[in-house]
N, C-alpha and C positions, 0 to 999 in steps of 0.2 A: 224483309223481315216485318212481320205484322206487330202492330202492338200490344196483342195478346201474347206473342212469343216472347217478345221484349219485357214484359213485364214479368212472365213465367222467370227467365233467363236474370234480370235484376235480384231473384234470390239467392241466388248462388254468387256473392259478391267476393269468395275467396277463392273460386273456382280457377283455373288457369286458362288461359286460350283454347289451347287443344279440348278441355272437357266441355269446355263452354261451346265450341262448334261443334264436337260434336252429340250435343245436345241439342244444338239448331239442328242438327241433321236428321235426330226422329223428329223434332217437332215441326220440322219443314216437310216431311216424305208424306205421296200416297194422297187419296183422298183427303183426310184431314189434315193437311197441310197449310200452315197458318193459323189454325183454329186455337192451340192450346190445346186440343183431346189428342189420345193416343187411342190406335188400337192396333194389340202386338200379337201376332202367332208363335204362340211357345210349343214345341216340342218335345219336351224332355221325361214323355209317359212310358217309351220304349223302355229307359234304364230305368224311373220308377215302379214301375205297376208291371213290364214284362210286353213282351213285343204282340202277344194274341189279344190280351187283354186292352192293349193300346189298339190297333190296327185291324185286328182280323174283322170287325164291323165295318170297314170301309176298306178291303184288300190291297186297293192302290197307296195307302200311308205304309205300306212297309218300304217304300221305296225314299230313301231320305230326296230327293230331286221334287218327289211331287209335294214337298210342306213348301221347297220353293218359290212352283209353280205357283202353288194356291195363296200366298202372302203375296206375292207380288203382283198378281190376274186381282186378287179381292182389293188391292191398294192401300194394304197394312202400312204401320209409321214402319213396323221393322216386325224382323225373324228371329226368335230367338231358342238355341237349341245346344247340345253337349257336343264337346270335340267331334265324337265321330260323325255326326248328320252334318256340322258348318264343313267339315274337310269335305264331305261328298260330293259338296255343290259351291263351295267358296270360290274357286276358279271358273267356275260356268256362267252361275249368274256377280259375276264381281261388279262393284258399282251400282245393280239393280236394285237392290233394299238396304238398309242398314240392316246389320246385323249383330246379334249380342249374346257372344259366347258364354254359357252357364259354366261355371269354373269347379263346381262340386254338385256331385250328384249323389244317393243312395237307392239300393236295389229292396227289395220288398220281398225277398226271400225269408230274413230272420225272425221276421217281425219285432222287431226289439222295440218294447215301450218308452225308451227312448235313447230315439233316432240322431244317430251323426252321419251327419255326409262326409264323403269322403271327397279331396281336393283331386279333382280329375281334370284338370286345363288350368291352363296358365296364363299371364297379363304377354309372355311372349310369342304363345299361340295366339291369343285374339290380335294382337297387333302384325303376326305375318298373315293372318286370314282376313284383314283388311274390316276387323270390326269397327264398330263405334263404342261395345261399352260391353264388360262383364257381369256378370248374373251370379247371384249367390245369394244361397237357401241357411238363413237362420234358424231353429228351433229352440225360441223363449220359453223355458217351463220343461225343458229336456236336462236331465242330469248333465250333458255335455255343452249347455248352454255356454257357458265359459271359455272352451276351447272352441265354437264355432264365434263368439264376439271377434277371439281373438285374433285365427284365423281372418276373418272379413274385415277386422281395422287395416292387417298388412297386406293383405290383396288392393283394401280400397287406396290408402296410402302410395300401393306401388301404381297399380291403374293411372291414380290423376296425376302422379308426377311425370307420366308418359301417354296425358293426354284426353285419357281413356274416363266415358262415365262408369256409374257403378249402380247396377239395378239389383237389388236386394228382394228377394222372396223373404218375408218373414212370418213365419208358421208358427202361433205353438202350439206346442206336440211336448209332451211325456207323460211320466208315472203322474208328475204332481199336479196332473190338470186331468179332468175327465172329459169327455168330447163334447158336452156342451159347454163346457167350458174354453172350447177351442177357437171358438167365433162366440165367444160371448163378447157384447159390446166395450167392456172395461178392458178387457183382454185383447180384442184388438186394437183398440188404440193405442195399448203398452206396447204393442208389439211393433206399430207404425210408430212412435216416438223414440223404441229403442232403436228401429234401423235411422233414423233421422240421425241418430244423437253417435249413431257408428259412421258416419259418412254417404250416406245413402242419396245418390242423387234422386233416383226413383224407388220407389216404394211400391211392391207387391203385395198387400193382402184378400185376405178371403172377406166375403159380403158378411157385417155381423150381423148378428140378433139382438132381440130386447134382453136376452138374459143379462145376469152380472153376477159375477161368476164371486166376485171378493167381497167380503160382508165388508169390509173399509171402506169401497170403493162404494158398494150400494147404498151405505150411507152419505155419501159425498151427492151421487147421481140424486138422491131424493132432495137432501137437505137446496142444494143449490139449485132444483128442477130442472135438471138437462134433459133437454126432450130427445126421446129416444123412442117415440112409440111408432114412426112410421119409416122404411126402411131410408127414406131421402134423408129425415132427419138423423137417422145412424150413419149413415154416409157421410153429411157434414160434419158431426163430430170428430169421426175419423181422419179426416182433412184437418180439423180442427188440430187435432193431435200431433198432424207434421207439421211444427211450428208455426201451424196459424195460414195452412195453407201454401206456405214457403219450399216448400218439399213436393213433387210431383207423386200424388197416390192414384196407385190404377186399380184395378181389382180383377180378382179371378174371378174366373168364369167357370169355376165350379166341377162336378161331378158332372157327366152326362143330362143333359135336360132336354126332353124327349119332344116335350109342347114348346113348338117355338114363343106362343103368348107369354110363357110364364118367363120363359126366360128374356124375350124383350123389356117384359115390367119392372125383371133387376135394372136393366142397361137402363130404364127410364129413371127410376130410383136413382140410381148412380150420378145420372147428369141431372135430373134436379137437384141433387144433395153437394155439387159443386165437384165432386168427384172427377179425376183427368181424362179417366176414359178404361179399360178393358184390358185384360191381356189373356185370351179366349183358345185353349187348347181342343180338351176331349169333342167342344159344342160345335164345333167346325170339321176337323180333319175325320173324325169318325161319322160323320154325313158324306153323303155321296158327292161328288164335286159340285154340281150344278145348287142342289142345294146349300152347301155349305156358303157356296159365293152368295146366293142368295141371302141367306144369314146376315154374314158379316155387312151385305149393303143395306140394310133392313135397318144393323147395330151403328153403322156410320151415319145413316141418315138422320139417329136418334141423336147423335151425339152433336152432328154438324148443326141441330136447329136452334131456335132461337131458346 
């Protein structure tokens, strides 16, 4: 155990044995192993966005085997994906990555302006499929926000009494926000402070912006000058917001990003701004393999330096 893991691990002082190792176990896996940074392959675009729209730019991701070929060949901390893609390959590659069953998903047919996921996996599938930790998508700012809290306190509740971490997507998404307001800067760190304050051992959001979406809040960011003009320093804040760093925040990797530069300069952003590390879907699996590995050791190398 490195010191860095050790210190990460020190946050979680109510944690139980079982969640506590298997927390060392992404933060030991893969390439960045020992470092303190993560970077995870999530797959879960097939049931959001629809299987052409996820896959058909790179034909071999329709096959759920090849996201676990490509997480484990690139030397991801972990795989992270919905019932049907872990069953595919949970027996094959077993023991090869950790893996972190997403427990609710929603499809993109309705478009409903605001979004509920619906509970598609269980804390007793992830533990017969030999996970380390379940996945679950928030929507702060969605009329259902209330029923998704509530939901993810008793999935998280049940997970760590049997062991399990709990890595929390927290998105907001509905009527009462408009999309720049979805990654505005105040707005995601409410969103990173509410998954903290639900049990969230990691934390998923999206890269924010300088925007500030609540006139309360812009007064606060002016009056106390929180620097938020360069994207490391919106990053730190964000960190900032899961209790002070105490909380493991990774971030998405986004919408499709065609120029590898631009999108290296987030992952730079990220790790200067004290940020954990990545968890990089469309930007990998919808590139052809060779490139995609490429990628990800280009995004480890960022992450591993000084």
């Amino acid at each position: 155990m490195t010191p860095r893991v050790e210190a990460i691990l020190a946050g979680y002082g109510a944690e139980n044995p079982g969640t506590l190792a298997n927390l060392a176990r992404l933060l030991n896996h893969g390439r960045l192993a020992g470092s303190g940074k993560l970077v995870i392959l999530p797959v879960d675009q097939g049931f959001e966005h629809g299987p052409a729209r996820s896959f058909a730019p790179n034909p071999p991701a329709y096959d759920p085997l090849y996201h676990f070929e490509l997480a484990i060949e690139a030397g991801c901390n972990a795989y992270a994906a919905p019932l049907g893609f872990i069953e595919a390959g949970a027996r094959r590659f077993a023991g090869q990555i950790p893996l972190i069953l997403k427990v609710n998903d929603a499809d993109s047919l309705r478009g409903d302006p605001d979004p509920l996921q619906a509970v598609t996996g269980s804390v007793d599938d992830a533990l017969r499929l030999g996970c380390c930790a379940v996945g679950f998508t928030i929507y702060p700012a969605s009329a259902h926000e209330t029923r998704m809290f509530e939901q993810l306190r008793a999935i998280a509740e049940e997970a760590k009494s049997r062991g399990l971490a709990v890595v929390v997507w927290s998105y907001p998404r509905g009527s009462s926000i408009d999309k720049a307001g979805e990654t505005a800067i105040d707005v995601v760190g409410y969103a990173a402070q509410i998954a903290a304050q639900l049990g969230a051992d990691i934390i998923k959001v999206k890269l924010p912006t300088a925007h500030i979406a609540q006139a309360e809040a812009k007064a606060v960011f002016e009056n106390e000058q929180i620097p938020i003009e360069t994207a490391a320093d919106r990053v730190k804040h964000i960190v900032q917001c899961a209790f002070a760093g105490r909380r493991i925040v990774i971030f998405s990797g986004g919408a499709t990003v065609l120029d590898d530069d631009t999108f290296l300069d987030e992952i730079r952003a990220i790790h200067a701004g004290g940020g954990f590390g990545s968890i990089i879907g469309r930007n990998t699996f919808q590139r052809p393999r060779e490139k995609a590995l490429k990628l990800l050791s280009e995004v480890m190398d960022i992450y591993a330096s000084a």
